[in-house]
Structures are given as C-alpha cells and as structure tokens.
DRENBA-898628 format. One record per residue (C-alpha): residue in one letter; x, z negated, y. Coordinates in pm, whole numbers, m for minus. Layout:
BEGIN
+---+--------+--------+--------+
| r |     xx |     zz |     yy |
+---+--------+--------+--------+
| A |      X |      Z |      Y |
...
+---+--------+--------+--------+
//
This chain:
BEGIN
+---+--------+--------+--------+
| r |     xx |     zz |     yy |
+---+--------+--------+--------+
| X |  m2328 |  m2001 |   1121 |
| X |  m2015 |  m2159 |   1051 |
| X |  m2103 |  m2477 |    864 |
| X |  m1884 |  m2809 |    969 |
| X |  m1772 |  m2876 |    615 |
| X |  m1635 |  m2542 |    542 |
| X |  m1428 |  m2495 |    870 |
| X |  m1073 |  m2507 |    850 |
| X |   m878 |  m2524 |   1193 |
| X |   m532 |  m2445 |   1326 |
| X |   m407 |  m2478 |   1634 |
| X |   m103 |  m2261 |   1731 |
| X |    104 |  m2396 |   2073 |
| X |    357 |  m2170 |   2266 |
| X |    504 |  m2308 |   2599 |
| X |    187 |  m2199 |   2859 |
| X |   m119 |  m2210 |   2578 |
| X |   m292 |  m2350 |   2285 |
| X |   m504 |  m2138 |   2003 |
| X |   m757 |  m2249 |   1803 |
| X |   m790 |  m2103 |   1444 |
| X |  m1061 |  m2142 |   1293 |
| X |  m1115 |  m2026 |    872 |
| X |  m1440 |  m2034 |    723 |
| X |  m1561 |  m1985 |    377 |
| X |  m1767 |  m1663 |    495 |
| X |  m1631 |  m1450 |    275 |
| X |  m1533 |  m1089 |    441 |
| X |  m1417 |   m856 |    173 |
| X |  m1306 |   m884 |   m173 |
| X |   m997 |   m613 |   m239 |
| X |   m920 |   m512 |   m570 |
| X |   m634 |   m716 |   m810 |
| X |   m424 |   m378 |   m735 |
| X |   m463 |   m387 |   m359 |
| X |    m74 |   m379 |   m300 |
| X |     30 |    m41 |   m489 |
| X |    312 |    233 |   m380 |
| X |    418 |    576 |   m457 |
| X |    733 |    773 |   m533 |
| X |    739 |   1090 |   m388 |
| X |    714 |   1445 |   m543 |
| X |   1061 |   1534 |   m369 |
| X |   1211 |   1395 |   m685 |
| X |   1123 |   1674 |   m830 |
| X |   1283 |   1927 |   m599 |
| X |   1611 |   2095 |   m845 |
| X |   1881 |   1930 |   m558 |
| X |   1761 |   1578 |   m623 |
| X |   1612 |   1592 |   m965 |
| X |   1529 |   1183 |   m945 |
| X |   1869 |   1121 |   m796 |
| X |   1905 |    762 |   m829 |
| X |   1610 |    657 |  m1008 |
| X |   1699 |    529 |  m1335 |
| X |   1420 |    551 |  m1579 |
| X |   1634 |    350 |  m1837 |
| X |   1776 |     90 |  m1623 |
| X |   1640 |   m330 |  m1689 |
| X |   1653 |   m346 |  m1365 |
| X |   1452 |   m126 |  m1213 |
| X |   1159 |   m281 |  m1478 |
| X |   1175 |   m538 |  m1377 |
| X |   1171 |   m484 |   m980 |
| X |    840 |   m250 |  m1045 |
| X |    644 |   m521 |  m1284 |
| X |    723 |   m753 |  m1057 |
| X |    461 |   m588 |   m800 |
| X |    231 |   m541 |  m1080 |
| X |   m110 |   m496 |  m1175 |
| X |    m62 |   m210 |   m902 |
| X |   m143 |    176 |   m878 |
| X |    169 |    399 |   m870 |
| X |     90 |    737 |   m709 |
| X |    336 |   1065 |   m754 |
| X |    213 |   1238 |   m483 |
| X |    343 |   1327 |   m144 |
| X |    373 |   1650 |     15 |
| X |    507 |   1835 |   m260 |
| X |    217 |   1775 |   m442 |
| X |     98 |   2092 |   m356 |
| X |    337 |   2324 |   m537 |
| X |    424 |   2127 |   m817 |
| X |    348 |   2254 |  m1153 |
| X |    417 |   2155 |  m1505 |
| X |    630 |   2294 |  m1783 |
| X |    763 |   2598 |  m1607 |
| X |   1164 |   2628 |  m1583 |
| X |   1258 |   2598 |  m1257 |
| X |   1496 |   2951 |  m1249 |
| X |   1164 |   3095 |  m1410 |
| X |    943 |   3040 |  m1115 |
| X |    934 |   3307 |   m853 |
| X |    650 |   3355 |   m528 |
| X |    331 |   3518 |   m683 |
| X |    m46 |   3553 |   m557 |
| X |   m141 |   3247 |   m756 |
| X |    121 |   3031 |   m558 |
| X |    240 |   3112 |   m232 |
| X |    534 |   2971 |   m221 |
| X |    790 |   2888 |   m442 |
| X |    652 |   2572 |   m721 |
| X |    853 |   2291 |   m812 |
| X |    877 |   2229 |  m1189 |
| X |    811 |   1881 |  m1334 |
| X |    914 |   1859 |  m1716 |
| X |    775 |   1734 |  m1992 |
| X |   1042 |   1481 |  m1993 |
| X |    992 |   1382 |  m1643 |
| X |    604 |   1327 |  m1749 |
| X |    699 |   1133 |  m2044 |
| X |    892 |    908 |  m1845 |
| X |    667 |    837 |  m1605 |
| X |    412 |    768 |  m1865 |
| X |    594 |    539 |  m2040 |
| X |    798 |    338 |  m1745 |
| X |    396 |    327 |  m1605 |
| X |    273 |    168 |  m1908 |
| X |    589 |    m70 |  m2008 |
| X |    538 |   m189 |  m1599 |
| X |    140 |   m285 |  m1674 |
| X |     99 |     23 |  m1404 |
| X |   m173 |    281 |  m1315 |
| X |    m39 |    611 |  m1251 |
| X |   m236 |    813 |   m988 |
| X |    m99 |   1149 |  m1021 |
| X |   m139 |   1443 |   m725 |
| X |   m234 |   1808 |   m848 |
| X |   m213 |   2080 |   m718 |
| X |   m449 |   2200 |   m479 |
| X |   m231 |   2535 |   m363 |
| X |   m289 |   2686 |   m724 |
| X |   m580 |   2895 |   m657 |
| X |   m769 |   3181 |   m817 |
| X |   m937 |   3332 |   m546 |
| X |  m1151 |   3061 |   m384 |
| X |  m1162 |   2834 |   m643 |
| X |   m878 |   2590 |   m762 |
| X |   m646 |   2781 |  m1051 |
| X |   m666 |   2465 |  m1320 |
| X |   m453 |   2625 |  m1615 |
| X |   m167 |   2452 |  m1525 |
| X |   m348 |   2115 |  m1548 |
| X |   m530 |   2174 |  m1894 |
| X |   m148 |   2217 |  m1985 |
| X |    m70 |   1899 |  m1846 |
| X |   m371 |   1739 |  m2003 |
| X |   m327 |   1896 |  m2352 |
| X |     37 |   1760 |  m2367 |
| X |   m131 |   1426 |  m2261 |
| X |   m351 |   1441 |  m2584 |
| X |    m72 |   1549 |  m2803 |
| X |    145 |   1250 |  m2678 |
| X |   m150 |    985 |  m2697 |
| X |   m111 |    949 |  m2357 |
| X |   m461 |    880 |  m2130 |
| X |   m586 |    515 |  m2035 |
| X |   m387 |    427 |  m1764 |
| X |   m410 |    743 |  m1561 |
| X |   m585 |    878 |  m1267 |
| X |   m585 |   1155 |  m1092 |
| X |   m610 |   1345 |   m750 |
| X |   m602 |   1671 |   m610 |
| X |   m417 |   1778 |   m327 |
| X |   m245 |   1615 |    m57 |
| X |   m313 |   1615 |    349 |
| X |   m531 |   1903 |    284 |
| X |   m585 |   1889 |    676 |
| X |   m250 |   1979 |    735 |
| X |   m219 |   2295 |    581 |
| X |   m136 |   2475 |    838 |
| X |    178 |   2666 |    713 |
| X |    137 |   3073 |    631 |
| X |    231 |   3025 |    284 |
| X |    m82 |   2799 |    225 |
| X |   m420 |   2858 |    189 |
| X |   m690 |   2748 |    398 |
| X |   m957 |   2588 |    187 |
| X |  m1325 |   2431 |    373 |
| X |  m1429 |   2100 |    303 |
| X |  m1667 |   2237 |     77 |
| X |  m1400 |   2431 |   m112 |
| X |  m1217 |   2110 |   m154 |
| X |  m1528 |   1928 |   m244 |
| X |  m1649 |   2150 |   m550 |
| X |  m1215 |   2193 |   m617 |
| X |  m1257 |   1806 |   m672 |
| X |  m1615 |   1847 |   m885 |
| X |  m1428 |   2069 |  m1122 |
| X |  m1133 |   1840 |  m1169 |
| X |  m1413 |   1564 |  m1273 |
| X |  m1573 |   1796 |  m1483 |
| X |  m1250 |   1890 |  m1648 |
| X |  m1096 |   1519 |  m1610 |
| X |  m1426 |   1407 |  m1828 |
| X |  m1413 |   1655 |  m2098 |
| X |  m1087 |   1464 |  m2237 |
| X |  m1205 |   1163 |  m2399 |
| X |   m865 |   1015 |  m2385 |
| X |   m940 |    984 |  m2018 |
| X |  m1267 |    806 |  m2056 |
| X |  m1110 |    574 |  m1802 |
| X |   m978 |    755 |  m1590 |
| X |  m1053 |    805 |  m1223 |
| X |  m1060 |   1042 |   m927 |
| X |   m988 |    959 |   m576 |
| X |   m936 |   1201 |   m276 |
| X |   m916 |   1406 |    m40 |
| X |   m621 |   1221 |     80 |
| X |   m633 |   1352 |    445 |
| X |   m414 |   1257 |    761 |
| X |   m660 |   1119 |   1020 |
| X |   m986 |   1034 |   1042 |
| X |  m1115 |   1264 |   1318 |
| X |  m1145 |   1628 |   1367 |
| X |  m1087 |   1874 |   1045 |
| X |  m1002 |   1548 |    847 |
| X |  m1344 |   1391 |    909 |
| X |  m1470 |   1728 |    822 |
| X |  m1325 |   1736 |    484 |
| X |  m1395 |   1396 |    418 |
| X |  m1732 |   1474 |    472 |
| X |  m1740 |   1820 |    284 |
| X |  m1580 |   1573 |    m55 |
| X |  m1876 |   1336 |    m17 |
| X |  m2123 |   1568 |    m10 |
| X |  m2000 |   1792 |   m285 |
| X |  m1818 |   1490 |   m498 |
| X |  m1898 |   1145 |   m412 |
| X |  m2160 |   1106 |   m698 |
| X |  m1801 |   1158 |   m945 |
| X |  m1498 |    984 |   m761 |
| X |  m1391 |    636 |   m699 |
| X |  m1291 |    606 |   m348 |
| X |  m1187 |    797 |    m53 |
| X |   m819 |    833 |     28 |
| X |   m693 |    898 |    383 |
| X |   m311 |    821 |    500 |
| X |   m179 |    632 |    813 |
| X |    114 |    558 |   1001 |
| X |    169 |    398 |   1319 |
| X |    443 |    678 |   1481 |
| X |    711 |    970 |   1391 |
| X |    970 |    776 |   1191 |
| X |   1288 |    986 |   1226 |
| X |   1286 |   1026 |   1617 |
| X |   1177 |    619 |   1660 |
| X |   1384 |    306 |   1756 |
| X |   1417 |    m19 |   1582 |
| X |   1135 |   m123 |   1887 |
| X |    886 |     31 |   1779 |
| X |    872 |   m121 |   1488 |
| X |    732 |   m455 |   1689 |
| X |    599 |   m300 |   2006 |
| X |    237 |   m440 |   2061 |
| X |     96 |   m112 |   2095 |
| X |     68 |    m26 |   1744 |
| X |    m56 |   m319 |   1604 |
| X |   m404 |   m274 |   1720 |
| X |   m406 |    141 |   1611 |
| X |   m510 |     83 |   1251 |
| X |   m862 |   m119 |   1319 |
| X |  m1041 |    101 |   1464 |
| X |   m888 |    384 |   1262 |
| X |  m1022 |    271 |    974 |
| X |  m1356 |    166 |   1090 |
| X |  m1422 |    501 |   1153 |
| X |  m1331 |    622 |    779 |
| X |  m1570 |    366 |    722 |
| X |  m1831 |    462 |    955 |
| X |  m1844 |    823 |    801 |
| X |  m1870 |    673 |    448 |
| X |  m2093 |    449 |    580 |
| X |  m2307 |    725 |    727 |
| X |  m2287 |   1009 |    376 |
| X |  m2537 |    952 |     53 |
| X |  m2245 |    725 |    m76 |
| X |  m2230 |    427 |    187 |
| X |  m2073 |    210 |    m81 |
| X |  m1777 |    429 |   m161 |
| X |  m1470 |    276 |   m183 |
| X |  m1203 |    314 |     92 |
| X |   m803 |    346 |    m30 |
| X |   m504 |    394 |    213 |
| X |   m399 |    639 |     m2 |
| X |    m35 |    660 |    162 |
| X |     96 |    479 |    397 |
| X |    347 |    289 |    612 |
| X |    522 |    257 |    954 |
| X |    661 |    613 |   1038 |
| X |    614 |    936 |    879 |
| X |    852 |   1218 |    845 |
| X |   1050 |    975 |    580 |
| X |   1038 |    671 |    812 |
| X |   1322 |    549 |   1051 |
| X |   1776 |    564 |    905 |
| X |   1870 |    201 |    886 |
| X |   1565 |     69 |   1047 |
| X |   1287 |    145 |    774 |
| X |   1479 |    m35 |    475 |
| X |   1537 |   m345 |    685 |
| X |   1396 |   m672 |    836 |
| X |   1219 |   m557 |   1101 |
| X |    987 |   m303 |    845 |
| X |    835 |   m587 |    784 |
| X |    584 |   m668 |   1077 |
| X |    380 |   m364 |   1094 |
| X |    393 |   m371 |    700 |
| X |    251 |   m694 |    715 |
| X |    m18 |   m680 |    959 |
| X |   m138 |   m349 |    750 |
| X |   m224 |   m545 |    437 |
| X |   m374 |   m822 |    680 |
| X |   m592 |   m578 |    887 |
| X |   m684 |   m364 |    593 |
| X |   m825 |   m648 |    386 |
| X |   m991 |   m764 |    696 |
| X |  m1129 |   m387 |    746 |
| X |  m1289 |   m390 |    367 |
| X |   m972 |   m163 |    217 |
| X |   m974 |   m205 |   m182 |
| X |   m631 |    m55 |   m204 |
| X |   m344 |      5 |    m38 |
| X |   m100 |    276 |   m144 |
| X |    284 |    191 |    m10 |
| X |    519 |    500 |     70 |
| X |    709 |    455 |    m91 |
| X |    899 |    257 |   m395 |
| X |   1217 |    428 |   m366 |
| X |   1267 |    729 |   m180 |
| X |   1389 |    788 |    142 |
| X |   1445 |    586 |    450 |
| X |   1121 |    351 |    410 |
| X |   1187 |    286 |     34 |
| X |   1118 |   m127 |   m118 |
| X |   1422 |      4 |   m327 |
| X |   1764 |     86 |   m199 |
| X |   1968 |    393 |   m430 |
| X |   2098 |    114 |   m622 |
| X |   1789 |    m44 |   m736 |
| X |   1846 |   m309 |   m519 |
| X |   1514 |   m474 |   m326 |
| X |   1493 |   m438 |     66 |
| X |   1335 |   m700 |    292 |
| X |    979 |   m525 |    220 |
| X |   1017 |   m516 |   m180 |
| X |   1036 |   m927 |   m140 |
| X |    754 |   m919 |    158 |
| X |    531 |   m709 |    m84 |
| X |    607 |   m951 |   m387 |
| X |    565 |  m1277 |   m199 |
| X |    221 |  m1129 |    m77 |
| X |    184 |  m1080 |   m458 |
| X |    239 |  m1401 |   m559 |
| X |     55 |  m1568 |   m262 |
| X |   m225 |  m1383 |   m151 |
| X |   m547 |  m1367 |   m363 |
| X |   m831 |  m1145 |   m368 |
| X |  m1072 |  m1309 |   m143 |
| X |  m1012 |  m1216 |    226 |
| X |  m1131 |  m1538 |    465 |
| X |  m1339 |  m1502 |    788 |
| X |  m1080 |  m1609 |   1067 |
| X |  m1193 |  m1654 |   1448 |
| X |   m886 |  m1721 |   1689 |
| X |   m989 |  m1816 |   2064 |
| X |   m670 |  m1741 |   2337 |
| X |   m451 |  m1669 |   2101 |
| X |   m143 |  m1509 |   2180 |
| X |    m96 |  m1160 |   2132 |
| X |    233 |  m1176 |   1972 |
| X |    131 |  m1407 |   1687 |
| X |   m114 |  m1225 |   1410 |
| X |   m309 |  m1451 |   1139 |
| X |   m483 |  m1365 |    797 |
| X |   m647 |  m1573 |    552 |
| X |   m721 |  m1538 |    216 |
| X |   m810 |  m1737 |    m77 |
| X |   m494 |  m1823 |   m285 |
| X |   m405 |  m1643 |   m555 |
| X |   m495 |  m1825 |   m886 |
| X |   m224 |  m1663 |  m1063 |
| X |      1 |  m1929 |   m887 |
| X |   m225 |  m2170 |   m743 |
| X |   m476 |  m2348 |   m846 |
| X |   m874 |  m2272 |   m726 |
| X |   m973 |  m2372 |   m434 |
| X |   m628 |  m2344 |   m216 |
| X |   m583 |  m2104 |     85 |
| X |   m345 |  m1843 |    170 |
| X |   m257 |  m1816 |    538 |
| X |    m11 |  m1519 |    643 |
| X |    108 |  m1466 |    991 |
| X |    368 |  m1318 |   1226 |
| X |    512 |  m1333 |   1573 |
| X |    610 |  m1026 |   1722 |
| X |    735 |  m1258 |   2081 |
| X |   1095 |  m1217 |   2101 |
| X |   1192 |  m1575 |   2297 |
| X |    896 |  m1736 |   2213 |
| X |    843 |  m1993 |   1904 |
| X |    504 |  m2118 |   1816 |
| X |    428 |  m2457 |   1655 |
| X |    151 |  m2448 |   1413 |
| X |    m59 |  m2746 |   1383 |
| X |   m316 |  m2828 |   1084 |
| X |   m658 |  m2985 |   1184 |
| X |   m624 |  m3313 |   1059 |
| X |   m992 |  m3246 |    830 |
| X |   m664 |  m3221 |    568 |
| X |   m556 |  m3572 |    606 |
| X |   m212 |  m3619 |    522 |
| X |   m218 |  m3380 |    227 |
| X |     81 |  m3141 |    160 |
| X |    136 |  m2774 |    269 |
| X |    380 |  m2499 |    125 |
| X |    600 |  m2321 |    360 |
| X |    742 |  m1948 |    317 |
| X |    944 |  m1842 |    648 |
| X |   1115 |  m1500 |    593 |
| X |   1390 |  m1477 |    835 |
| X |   1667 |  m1169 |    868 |
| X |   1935 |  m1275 |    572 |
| X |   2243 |  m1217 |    800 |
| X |   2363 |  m1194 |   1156 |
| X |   2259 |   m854 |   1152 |
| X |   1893 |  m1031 |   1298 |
| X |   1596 |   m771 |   1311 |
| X |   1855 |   m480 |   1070 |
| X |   1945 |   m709 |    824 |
| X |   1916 |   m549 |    519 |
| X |   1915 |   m872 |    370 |
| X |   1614 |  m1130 |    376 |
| X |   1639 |  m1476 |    343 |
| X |   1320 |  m1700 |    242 |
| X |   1326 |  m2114 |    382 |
| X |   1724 |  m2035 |    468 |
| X |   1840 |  m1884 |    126 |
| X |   1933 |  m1494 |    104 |
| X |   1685 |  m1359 |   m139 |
| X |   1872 |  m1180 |   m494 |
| X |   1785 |  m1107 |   m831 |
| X |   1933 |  m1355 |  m1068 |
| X |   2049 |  m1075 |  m1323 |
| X |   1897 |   m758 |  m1369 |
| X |   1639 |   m938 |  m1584 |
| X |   1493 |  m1184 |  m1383 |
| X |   1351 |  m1202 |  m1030 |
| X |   1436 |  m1523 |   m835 |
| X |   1175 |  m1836 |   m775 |
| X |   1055 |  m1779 |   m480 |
| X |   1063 |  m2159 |   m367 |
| X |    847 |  m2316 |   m136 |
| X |    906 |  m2565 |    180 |
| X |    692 |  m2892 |    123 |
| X |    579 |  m3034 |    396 |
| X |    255 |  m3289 |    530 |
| X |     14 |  m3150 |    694 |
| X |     22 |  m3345 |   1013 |
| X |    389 |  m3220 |   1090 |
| X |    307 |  m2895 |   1209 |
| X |    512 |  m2559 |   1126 |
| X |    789 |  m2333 |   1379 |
| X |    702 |  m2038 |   1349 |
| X |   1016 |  m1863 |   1527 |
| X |   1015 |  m1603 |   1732 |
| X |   1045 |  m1237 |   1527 |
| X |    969 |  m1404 |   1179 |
| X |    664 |  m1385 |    962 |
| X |    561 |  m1661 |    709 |
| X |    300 |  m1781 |    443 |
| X |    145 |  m2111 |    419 |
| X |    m23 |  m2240 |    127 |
| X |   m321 |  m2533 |    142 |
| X |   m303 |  m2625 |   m226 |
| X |   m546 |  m2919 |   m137 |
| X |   m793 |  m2723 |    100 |
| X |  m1103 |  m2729 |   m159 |
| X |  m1263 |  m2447 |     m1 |
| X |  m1577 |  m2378 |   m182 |
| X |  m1551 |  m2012 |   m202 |
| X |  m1173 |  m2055 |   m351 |
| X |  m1285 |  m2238 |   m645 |
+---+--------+--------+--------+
//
C-alpha cells in the first residue's frame, strides 16, 4: 500500500485526456553506480581499420569517455571470437586450432586500452575467445599470454573478463558448435584460470552473452548456470529492437518497439529466477536500437534517442544492474562521431549521468497516453542533494504536446527543467542537440559544457513537445527513500 505521505502525483494533459502519475517511495530496483556503460567494437582490430579514428592520445577523447564515468567499457563484439593476442597479423594463417583466419591485437593496442581505461576511472570488460579450441574444450594458451603480459605490466584491478560472444549464433561452417554445457565448464575454466592470478583478485566474469532469450539462447543460458553460476557475476544477453541497416528513420519512434524489451527481459529473468542462482545478476551485455551496425545518418542523430531512452528506463524498471551501450565510437550507432565529436546520444547518456541516481521509483500511470513514457528515480547525489527525484520522460506523438502538471503536495517549490530538442532545422536527423534552446558543444577539448537547468515553480506546469524527451528534477521532494 501506497502510503498518502509518500505519494508524489503528476498529471500529464494532451487535447482529449488527462493522466495521473503517481511516484511512490516503494523502492523497485537498485542498479549498480555503472549502470550506463558502452563498448567499442573488436572491428578495430581488423588490419583495414586498425582503430581508424580513435585517438588514444587525444584530450579530447578523455575527456568525452570520463565524462560517462564510473562505467564498464567492454571490447567485445563479434570479432571477439577470432581475436588473439601477440601474433603478427601476416603471421596468422587458418589452422585446426582456429577456423578461420584470427585477428591480431598487439601488445600496444592492450597497453592502450589499459591505460586510457584506468586514466578514464573505467572497468574494462574484455571478450575472449571462445573459437580457440582444443578439441572440446576451450584452447586458453593464448589468454595465459595475455594474462602473463598483464602481470609483467602491473596491470589487473580494473579488469574483467568474458568469453565468447553470441555463442547462439554460431552458425557459420568455419565455427564450432559448442553445447551449453561446453560453454558452461569453457567459462569454469576461465574462473579457475582468471583466479589463479592474484593481480586479478578483483576481477570478474560475466557471460554467455547470447542473442535472445528463447530457444538455443535460453538453452545456453541455462547450460552457464548450471555449470558456472556458483563463479560469475551476472548473466549477459544482447538486445535490439530491429535490423539497423535496412530500417527508416520511423522506426526509430514507431510504438511497436517500445513495448518489445519488457517482456524480453522478464523472461531472462524468469530463467535466472528459476536455476540454483535466482539472485544472479542480469547485464544487457550489448545493446541498442538496430543491429547489423545500426541505421547511416539515422543512428548518430536525434531521433536515436527515444528507444535509447526508454531502454535505460525499462531496464531499471525490469531489475537490470548494467547496461552495456554499442557502442562508444564505431560505426553508424556510435555516442562519438570520427572526429571525437559527441552525437545527440553521448549528451542523452551524460545528462542521464548527471541526473539519474541509483534508486529506481515505483511509478503507476492510469490512461496515460501511449506516446508519452515516464521513469522515476531517486536523484543522483552526485549533483543533487538527498532526498530530490529524478523524473525522465518522452513523447513519441508527432502533433501532439503534453502539459505536465505537479500535484500541488509540492507547494510552490521550484523544479529543474532539461528539454532536449533536435539542435537544427534538420528536426528528428539533427546531428546536433540542443538542451533548454542552446546547441550542446564542448567548451575546448578539456572541458564538457554545464549542462544548465530551466527553473521553474512547480504550479506552472511543463510542455513537453511533441518528439522531445526531457528530465525534471524535484530538488525539494523529501522523499524518504532519497535521503
């Protein structure tokens, strides 16, 4: 029971109907202070791109990735699975251990990594290589290598591991096809080998990092619970909403894909749930809008941003400790452009950052209108003092504005308005973002801009426009839980 004092209410209008929102101090899910995380993918290691772009050295790229920090960084991708270590490139050639042709990553590439990791207050989550195989069993030479040079370079307590990536998938004649119990004990003998390095006494394993929840991938989720649960952190499975590089802008905020990711991960839950570990943790492992490198010119812009944001909103509300952004930089869906410049999601992901605190808030809606989604959370105290909500919403209705109003159990206390709104009159493909009417840019390659706030009583009521997303802030809400 919701108890009088500890009910906050909203009431959204549109031009037919009224909703009532109603946020309580019930508690739903606490996510951990990492929750917003990303990858790069392993392509950068392919010989024809060789990290392109991505300049280890450069200020400003430091600063853009410690901006969205404490987070996990994953290296991962679908590559994973024939990358090796320390192997020239023109020395690698097809051979029974590997079935197709690896992909060498350097020592230098490692110690960059490492180091831009550690300088950005970063975890690195790094994806092995399941395809290495000695008969049935994983072939894990390559990775003592890779952990030896670890040890020799001090290198060890801010990285975790993983093994393999859509393991589901491999459907290709040039991979094997393991069981879930192969990849299970595969995933007991990294731990075992993970744990006899004492400079990774704090390091963790997640997997199996399927595709889906149903079918083979339930299977092998099932298969690395039995086999490894009692050793790992958290199970990893990947989602996206739709196929990125045959989609239109539309799809990006048709209403038919915002409701695909509940139930999708209630049922990873359900089969933790229902395994010997029902408290495992559950990470999107990878994720975002489209696969198959997300959508040209559509992916990098404005309209990313709705499905992005209702997928941190739904899985906090689902009990998700981490989600796992594909990716940083890297293709079309990247929160960096080539030039290390942000796109609209980089400042979406570091307003949620700034904003959005661990805590995720019980929220009831009655009529509301599909088109407009809510969250709650507490605020984060990094920014805002205890006690103060987060709300985060969104309004998919393309003619439709809706006005906001606060209960008036507030009084005439103050509110803090974020509205994101396309930066130019590109509208939904602006590549540009601008926050309360000013075009979000770095100051200098150094410093990341304040990300200033509307002020405005409570009793006035917010727009939200149509095809925008915003965050308010109740510095004065007092909610017990918050404090």
């Amino acid at each position: 029971m919701m108890s009088k004092e500890c009910l906050v209410m909203f009431v959204l209008f549109t031009a037919t109907k009224s909703t009532l929102i109603k946020i309580s101090d019930q508690v739903v899910h606490e996510v951990s202070e990492k929750f917003l995380s990303f990858t790069v993918d392993d392509t950068v290691f392919y010989p024809s791109i060789r990290w392109g772009a991505f300049n280890f050295s450069s200020p400003r790229l430091l600063t853009l990735i410690a901006g969205l920090s404490p987070a996990i960084w994953r290296i991962g991708g679908s590559p994973a699975d024939w990358v090796v270590f320390n192997v020239e490139q023109d020395k690698l050639n097809m051979s029974a251990a590997h079935k197709t042709t690896p992909i060498a990553m350097t020592k230098h590439d490692w110690d960059n990594l490492v180091r831009l990791s550690v300088k950005a207050n970063l975890r690195l989550l790094f994806d092995l290589d399941l395809q290495l195989r000695l008969g049935s069993h994983w072939g894990l030479s390559n990775t003592v290598e890779l952990f030896d040079y670890c040890v020799s370079q001090g290198y060890g307590f801010n990285l975790d591991w993983e093994l393999g990536n859509e393991p589901n998938a491999y459907h290709r004649p040039d991979q094997a096809q393991l069981t879930p119990d192969q990849i299970g004990n595969d995933f007991v003998s990294l731990v075992h080998l993970v744990r006899s390095y004492s400079a990774f006494q704090n390091s963790s394993v997640v997997g199996p990092d399927v595709v889906g929840v149903d079918g083979e991938a339930a299977d092998i989720i099932k298969g690395f619970l039995k086999e490894a649960g009692q050793y790992t952190k958290a199970v990893t499975v990947h989602h996206y909403y739709f196929r990125g590089d045959i989609a239109k802008w539309t799809e990006y905020i048709n209403l038919t894909h915002f409701g695909n990711l509940k139930p999708y991960l209630k049922t990873a839950k359900d089969i933790i749930r229902n395994s010997s570990y029902p408290q495992m943790a559950l990470w999107l492992g990878e994720t975002d809008d489209a696969w198959h490198s997300g959508t040209a010119n559509v992916s990098d812009r404005y309209v990313s941003g709705f499905l992005w944001l209702d997928k941190l909103g739904v899985s906090a509300q689902s009990g998700v400790d981490v989600v796992i952004r594909q990716t940083f930089w890297g293709h079309n869906y990247g929160m960096i452009n080539d030039s290390m410049l942000p796109n609209p999601d980089y400042w979406l992901s570091l307003l949620y950052r700034r904003l959005v605190g661990r805590l995720v808030l019980d929220v009831v809606t009655e009529h509301s209108p599909v088109t407009t989604r809510v969250y709650a959370h507490c605020a984060s105290h990094r920014y805002y003092k205890p006690g103060a909500v987060t709300l985060f919403m969104l309004n998919v209705a393309t003619k439709n504005s809706d006005k906001i109003i606060i209960n008036q159990q507030f009084g005439d206390g103050k509110m803090d308005v974020y509205l994101m709104t396309p930066g130019n009159e590109d509208g939904l493909l602006s590549q540009e973002v601008s926050l309360n009417g000013h075009i979000l840019k770095m100051v200098d390659d150094h410093t990341l801009p304040e990300l200033k706030p509307v002020q405005k009583d409570i009793d006035e009521g917010i727009i939200l426009p149509p095809t925008t997303y915003l965050f308010v802030v109740l510095p004065s809400a007092k909610l017990s839980v918050c404090k």
